[in-house]
N, C-alpha and C positions, 0 to 999 in steps of 0.2 A: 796570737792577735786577739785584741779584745771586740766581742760582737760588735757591728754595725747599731750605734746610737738611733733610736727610731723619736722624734719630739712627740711630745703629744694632737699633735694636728701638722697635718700635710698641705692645710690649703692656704694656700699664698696669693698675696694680689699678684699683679702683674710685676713678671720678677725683670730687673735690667739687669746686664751684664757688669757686674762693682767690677773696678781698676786693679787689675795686676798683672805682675811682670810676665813677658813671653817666656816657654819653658824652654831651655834649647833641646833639638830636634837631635842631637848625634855629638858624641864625646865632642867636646873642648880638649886641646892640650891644655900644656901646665902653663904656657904666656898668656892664652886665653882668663882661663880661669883665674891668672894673678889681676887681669886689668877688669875681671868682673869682681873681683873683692875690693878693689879700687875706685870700684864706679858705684855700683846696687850688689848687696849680696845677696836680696831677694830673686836676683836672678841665677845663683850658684845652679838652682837643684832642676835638673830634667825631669819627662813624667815618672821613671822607678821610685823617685823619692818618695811620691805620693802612693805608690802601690805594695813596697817593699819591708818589711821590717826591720832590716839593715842593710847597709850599702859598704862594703869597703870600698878601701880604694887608697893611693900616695900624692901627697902634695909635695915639693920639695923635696923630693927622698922622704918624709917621714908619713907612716900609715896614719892614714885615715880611716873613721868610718861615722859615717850619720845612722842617727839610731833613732828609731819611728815607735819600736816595739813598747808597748807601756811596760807590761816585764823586766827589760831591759833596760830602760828609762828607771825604773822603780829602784834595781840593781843600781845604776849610777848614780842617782841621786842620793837615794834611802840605803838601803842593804850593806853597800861600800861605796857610800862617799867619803869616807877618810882614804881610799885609794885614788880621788880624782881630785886633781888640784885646778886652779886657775892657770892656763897658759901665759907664756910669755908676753906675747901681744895686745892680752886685754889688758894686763898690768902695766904692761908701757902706756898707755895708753889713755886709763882711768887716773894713774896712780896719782900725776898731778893734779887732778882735781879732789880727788877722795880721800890722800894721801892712805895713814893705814885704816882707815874708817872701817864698820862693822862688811861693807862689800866686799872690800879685798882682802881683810885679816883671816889669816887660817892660824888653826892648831887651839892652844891655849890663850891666844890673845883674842882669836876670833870670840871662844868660847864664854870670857870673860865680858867682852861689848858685850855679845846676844842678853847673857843674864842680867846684863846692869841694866839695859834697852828697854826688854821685854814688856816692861811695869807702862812705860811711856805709849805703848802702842794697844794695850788692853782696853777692852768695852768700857768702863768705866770714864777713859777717856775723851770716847767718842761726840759727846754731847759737848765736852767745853772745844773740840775741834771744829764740829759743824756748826756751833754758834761762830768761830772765825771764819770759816768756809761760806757761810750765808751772806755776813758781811761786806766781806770783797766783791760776792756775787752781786748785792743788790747795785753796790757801786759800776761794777762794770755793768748790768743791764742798763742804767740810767746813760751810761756816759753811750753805749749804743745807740740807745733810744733818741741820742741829740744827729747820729750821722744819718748823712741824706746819699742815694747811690748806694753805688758798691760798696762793701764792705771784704777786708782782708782779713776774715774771720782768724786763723790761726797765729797771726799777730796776736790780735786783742787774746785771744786764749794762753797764750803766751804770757802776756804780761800779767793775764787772771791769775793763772798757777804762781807762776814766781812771788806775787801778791799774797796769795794766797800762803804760800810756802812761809817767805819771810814771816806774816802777822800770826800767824798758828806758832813760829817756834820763837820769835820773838816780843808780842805783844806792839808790837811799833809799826806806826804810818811807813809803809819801805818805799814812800818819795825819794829819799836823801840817798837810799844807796841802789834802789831798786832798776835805776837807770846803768851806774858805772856795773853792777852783775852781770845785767844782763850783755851789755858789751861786751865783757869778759867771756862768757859761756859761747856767744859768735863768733869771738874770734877764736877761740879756742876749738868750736867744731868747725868752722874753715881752715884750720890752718894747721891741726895737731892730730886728728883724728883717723884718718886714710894713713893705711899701715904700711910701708913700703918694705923691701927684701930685707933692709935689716932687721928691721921690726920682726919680721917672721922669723928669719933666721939664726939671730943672734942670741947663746943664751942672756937666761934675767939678768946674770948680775954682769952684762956688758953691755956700755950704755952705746945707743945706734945716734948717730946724729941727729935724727931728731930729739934724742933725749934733749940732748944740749939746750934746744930751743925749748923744748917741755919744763926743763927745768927755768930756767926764768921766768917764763908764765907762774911755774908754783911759786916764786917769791913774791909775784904781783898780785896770785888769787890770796895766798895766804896773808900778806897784807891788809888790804880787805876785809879779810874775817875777822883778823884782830881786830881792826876798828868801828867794826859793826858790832863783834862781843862786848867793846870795849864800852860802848854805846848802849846797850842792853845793859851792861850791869848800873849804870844810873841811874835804874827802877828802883834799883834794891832788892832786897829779899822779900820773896811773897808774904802776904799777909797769912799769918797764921799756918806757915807751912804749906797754904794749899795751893799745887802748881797752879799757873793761869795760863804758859802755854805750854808747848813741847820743851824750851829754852828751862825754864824751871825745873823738868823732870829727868835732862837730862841731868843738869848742873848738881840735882838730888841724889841723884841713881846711886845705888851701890850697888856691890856681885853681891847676891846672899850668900855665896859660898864664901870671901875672902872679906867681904864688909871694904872691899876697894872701890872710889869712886873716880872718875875721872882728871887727869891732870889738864892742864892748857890747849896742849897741841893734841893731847885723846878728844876734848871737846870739839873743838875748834875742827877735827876728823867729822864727827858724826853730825857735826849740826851743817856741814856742807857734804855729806852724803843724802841726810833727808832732805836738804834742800834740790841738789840735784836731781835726783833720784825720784823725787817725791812731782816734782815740776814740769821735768822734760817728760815723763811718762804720761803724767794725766795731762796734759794741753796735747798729745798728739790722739789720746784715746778721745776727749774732747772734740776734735779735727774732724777725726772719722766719726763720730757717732753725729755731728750736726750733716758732715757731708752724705752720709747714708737715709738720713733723714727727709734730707734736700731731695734726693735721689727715689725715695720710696715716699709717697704724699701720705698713700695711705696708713701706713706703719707713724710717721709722723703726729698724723691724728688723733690716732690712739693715744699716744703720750699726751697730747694736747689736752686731749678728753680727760684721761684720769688726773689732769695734775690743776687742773680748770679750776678747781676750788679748794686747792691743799693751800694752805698756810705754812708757807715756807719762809717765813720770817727767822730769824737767826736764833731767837729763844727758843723757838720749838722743833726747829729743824732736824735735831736726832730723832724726836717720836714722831716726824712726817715720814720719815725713810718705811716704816711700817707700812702707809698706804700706795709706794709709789712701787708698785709688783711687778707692775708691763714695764713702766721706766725702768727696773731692776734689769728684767728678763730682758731690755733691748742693748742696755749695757754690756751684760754679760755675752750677748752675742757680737755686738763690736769687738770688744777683746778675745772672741775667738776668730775671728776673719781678720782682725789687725791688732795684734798684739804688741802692744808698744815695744815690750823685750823680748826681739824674737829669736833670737841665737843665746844657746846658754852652749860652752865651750869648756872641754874640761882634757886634762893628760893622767892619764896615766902613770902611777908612781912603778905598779908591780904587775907583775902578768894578773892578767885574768880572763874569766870564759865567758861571752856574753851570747844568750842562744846558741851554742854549740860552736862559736866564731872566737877564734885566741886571739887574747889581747894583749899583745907586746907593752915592755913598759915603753913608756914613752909615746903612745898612741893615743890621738888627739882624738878625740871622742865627743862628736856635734849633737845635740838637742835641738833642733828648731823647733819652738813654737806654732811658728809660719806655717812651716810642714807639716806637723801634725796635727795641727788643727783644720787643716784638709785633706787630710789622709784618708783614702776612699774604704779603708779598712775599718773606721773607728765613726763615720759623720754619713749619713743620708743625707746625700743632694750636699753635700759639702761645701759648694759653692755657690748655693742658695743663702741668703740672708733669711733667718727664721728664730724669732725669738719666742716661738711656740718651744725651743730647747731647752729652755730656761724655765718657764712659765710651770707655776706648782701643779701637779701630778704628773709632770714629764718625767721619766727615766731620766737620774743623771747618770753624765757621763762616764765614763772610767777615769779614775785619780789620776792615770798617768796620760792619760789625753787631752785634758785641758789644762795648759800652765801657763796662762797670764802671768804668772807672779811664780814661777818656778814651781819647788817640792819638795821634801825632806825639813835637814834640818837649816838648808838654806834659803826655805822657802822667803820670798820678801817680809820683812818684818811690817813692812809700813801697809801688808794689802787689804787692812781693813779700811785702813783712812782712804787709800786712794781708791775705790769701790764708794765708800761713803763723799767723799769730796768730787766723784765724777756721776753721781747719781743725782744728785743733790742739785747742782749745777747746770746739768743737761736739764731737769725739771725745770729748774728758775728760765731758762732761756726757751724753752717751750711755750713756757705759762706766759711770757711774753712775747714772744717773736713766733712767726712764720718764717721758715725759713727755704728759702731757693738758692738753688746755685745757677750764678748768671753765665759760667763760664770756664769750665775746667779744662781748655784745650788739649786733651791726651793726656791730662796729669796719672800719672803713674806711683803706686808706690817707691819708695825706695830704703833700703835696709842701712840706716848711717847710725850708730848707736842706738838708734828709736825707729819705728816705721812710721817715715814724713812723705810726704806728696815731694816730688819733685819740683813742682813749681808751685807759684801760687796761682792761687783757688781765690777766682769775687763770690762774693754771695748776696743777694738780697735780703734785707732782713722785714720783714713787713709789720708792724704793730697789731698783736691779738687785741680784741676788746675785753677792756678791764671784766674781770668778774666778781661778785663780792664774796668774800672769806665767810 
C-alpha cells in the first residue's frame, strides 16, 4: 500500500458532511447486490473496500475481486493490460452509442484510433479549444444572468457541455440539432442503461433482449450523426489546412504508422464518443464542483477572489488557465470526492497473480475510482474536502490513486480538454455568480454511467459585482 497522502496544510474552515451513499453494515446476498447494481452502484462497497487492498469474492458464479492496491491497479492497467479486456455488460451497453469508437475498440483497431487521435487532443490544441469553451460560457452566463429564483443548475450545465461539445468539434451554432441529442441521450439513459441478468450473464456475442431494443436506438442515434456530419461538411475544407475544431482534426488524422485515415462510420464512431464522453463527464464534474462550492462559502471565496480580475474572454482563455491555481487545485479535488467515471471494469483473458491472489481467467477485475479515492490507506481525512492536495508544493499523490480519467495506455485521451473546459468554466460562473444551494433534500450520489445526484438540486445564483479586467 502506498503511504498515506499528507496536503500541504491541514487547516480547514468549517467542514460539512458532503452526500454519499450509506455503506452496508453486513454481507448482502447475490439478489441484494443484483438490485443494488440496478438502483446506485455507489452503494456496492461496505467499509473493507475502503480499508482493504483487494477484496475477492462471486457474483453470479463468476469471481470477483475489487482492487484498491495502486500496485495492483498499476499491474492492471499498465504492466498487463493486454490481459484485461472490457466486460460483456459495459459493451452492451455503450456499444450503441459509441459503436466501435476509440472507448470500446481493442487490439489493433483500438491501437490504430489512439494514433490517428492523439494529434487532435495535444497542447497545441488547447487554445483553439478554450477559445470554444469561453464562448458557450459567456453565452450560458448571460442567459443565467436573465433567470429570477431558483435555478436547476445541472440542466443549464448540461446543455453547457453538449454546447460546448458540439461547437469545439463542429464549428456550428448546435441550435438545430442540440435539442433532438440531447433527447436521445435521456432516453437512452432511462431506458437502456440498467443492466439486467441477461446483460450480466450472457456472453458478448449473444444478443440479451435488451439488445433488441439497443439496437434500434443505434439506428436513430446514428441517423443523427450522419446528418449533423453531413451538415458540417458544408463549411468545407479548412482554410489552409489549419483545423479550426476537433471535426477538422479528426476528418485529418492519419496513423503515422499505416498513413490510414478514417472511413464514414470510423468517423461518425469517434466524433460521438468525444461528444458523449467529453459532455456527460464534465456537466456532472461541473454539478459537483458548484454544489461543493454552495456547500463551503468559504472555499468558494477563494475562487471568487483569484479569478475577480482574470480575463477569461475566449481569445485569451488558454493563457488565463496559468493564473487560475486554487481554481485548478479545487477542481482537481472535486474529481477526487466525485469522479464522473467511477467504475473502470475489466476480465481477465489468462490467469494471473495479483498481490499474491490467483486470478482465474475470466475474473472480473473492479477499479473504482470512488473507492479509492477514499481509501483510508492512500488520503488523510479522505472524507474531508481539501484542495490544499492539489495546491503547489503539496506532495502528489501516488499514480495509481488518483484516476479521474483512468491510467495506462487507456488512460482518457480527451483529459486535458476536459480539466481545461471544467476549469475555465467553473472560473467564468464564479467571476459571476454567488452561488447557494436553496435545497438539496437528502440528494445523494448515485453511480448511473456518471456520478449524478439523484434528484434535482435548486440553487440560487446571486450576481457578483462587475470588476474591471
Amino acid at each position: 500500500m502506498s503511504s498515506v497522502m499528507r496536503p500541504a496544510s491541514v487547516t480547514h474552515p468549517r467542514q460539512i458532511v458532503l452526500p454519499q451513499p450509506a455503506r452496508p453494515q453486513r454481507r448482502r446476498s447475490q439478489l441484494e447486490d443484483f438490485l443494488v447494481l440496478r438502483r446506485n452502484l455507489l452503494e456496492l462497497w461496505g467499509e473493507p473496500a475502503y480499508t482493504d487492498g483487494i477484496l475477492p469474492g462471486t457474483f453470479l458464479g463468476r469471481p470477483q475481486v475489487l482492487l484498491n492496491d495502486p500496485a495492483g491497479i498499476r499491474q492492471v492497467l499498465v504492466a498487463n493490460a493486454e490481459n484485461y479486456e472490457r466486460n460483456a455488460s459495459t459493451m452492451r451497453i455503450l456499444e450503441p452509442l459509441l459503436g466501435g469508437g476509440l472507448f470500446l475498440a481493442s487490439g489493433e483497431a483500438w491501437r490504430h484510433r489512439r494514433r490517428a487521435i492523439a494529434p487532435a487532443m495535444a497542447p497545441r490544441m488547447m487554445p483553439v479549444l478554450a477559445g470554444h469553451v469561453m464562448t458557450i460560457a459567456e453565452e450560458t452566463v448571460a442567459e443565467l444572468g436573465r433567470e429570477f429564483g431558483l435555478v436547476e443548475l445541472l440542466g443549464h450545465l448540461q446543455r453547457l457541455a453538449l454546447r460546448i461539445a458540439a461547437h469545439s468539434m463542429f464549428s456550428l451554432e448546435s441550435s438545430s440539432f442540440s435539442r433532438e441529442m440531447r433527447d436521445n441521450l435521456m432516453e437512452y439513459g432511462l431506458n437502456h442503461t440498467r443492466p439486467d441478468l441477461f446483460d450480466l450473464l450472457l456472453p458478448a456475442g449473444m444478443r440479451s433482449p435488451q439488445d433488441r431494443a439497443r439496437a434500434r436506438f443505434r439506428g436513430q442515434w446514428t441517423d443523427m450523426m450522419d446528418r449533423i456530419i453531413a451538415m458540417r461538411r458544408t463549411l468545407g475544407p479548412p482554410p489552409e489546412h489549419a483545423p479550426r475544431d476537433l471535426f477538422d482534426m479528426l476528418d485529418m488524422a492519419r496513423d503515422p504508422e499505416t498513413g490510414a485515415g478514417f472511413d464514414h462510420d470510423e468517423l461518425r464512431d469517434e466524433v460521438s464518443t468525444m461528444i458523449i464522453a467529453g459532455h456527460e463527464t464534465t456537466s456532472t464534474a461541473l454539478f459537483w464542483a458548484c454544489y461543493i462550492a454552495a456547500k463551503l462559502p468559504a472555499l468558494q471565496a477563494q475562487i471568487a477572489e483569484e479569478v475577480r480580475t482574470v480575463d477569461l474572454s475566449p481569445a485569451v482563455a488558454a493563457e488565463a488557465l496559468k493564473k487560475l491555481v486554487y481554481t485548478r487545485a479545487f477542481f482537481d479535488e472535486v474529481l477526487r470526492l466525485y469522479p464522473p467515471a467511477f467504475l473502470i471494469v475489466r476480465v481477465a483473458k489468462e490467469a494471473d497473480r495479483i498481490l499474491d491472489h490467483a486470478i482465474a481467467p475470466g475474473t472480473v477485475v473492479s477499479i473504482s475510482p470512488w473507492v479509492v479515492h477514499r481509501h483510508r490507506a492512500h488520503w488523510r481525512e479522505p472524507e474531508v474536502f481539501d484542495p490544499a492536495r492539489f495546491l503547489p508544493g503539496a506532495p502528489p499523490p501516488d499514480r495509481y490513486t488518483y484516476l479521474p480519467f483512468g491510467a495506462g495506455p487507456r488512460i482518457c485521451v480527451g483529459a486535458q480538454f476536459a480539466i481545461t473546459e471544467g476549469v475555465l468554466v467553473l472560473a467564468r460562473l464564479m467571476q459571476s455568480f454567488h452561488v447557494d444551494v436553496a435545497g438539496d433534500r437528502g440528494m445523494q450520489p448515485i453511480g448511473r454511467v456518471t456520478t449524478q445526484p439523484d434528484r434535482p438540486v435548486s440553487f440560487i445564483l446571486t450576481r457578483r459585482r462587475a470588476s474591471s479586467l
